[in-house]
N, C-alpha and C positions, 0 to 999 in steps of 0.2 A: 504494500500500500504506500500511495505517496504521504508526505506527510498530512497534505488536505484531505485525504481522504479516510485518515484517523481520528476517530473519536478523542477527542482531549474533556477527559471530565475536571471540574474546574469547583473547586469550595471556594465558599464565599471569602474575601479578603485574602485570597492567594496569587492572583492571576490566573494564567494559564498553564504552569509552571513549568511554562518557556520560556520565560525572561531573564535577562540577565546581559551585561554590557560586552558588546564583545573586546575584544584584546587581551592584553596579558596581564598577567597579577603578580605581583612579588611573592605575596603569602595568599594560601587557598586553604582554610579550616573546614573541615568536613563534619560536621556535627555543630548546633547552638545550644547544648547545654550550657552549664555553666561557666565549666573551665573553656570551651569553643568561645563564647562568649567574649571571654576573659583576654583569649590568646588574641580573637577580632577585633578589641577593645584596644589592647597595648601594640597590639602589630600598626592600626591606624593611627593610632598616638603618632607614633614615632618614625612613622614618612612613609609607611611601605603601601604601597596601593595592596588591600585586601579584599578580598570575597569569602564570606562565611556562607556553608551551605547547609543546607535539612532537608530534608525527606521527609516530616512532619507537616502537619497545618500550623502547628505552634511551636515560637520558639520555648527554650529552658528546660529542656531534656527532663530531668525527672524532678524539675522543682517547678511542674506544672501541674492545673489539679484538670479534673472535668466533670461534669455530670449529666445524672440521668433523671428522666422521670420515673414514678411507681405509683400508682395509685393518689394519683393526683397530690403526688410529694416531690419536690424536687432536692435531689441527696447531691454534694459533691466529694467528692474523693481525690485525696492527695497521691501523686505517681508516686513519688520517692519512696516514703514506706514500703510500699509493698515491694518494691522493688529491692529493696537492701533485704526485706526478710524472704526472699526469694518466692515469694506469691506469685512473681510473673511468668511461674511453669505450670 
């Protein structure tokens, strides 16, 4: 398939997550948790043209929460926990 003729699904406040400037980078962070963040944060500081990347709809890796509805309840839930007590298997 060409690329126009691929379905690109699209959440809200993302784009099409085809964007992004073309040329080259000094520094390229692969992840926006916190330390990605952190490394994206001091890399631009200090002259380097960066791009921090994700594969999420949100940044802050596991210092992000979300939620759900249940019975007309709305619950949210923090990632990190579970994730450090290894719930996420």
């Amino acid at each position: 398939k060409t690329d126009a003729e691929r379905e690109v699904h699209v959440f809200k406040g993302t784009g099409d997550g085809m964007s992004g400037e073309e040329g080259e980078y000094d520094v390229v962070v692969i992840g926006s948790g916190m330390g990605g963040l952190a490394c994206g944060a001091l890399s631009a500081l200090y002259g380097s043209k960066t791009l921090v990347l994700e594969s999420h709809i949100k940044v802050g890796g596991s210092a992000h929460t979300f939620s759900r509805l249940h019975d007309g309840g709305k619950y949210s839930f923090e990632v990190g926990p579970s994730i450090f007590e290894g719930l996420d298997k």
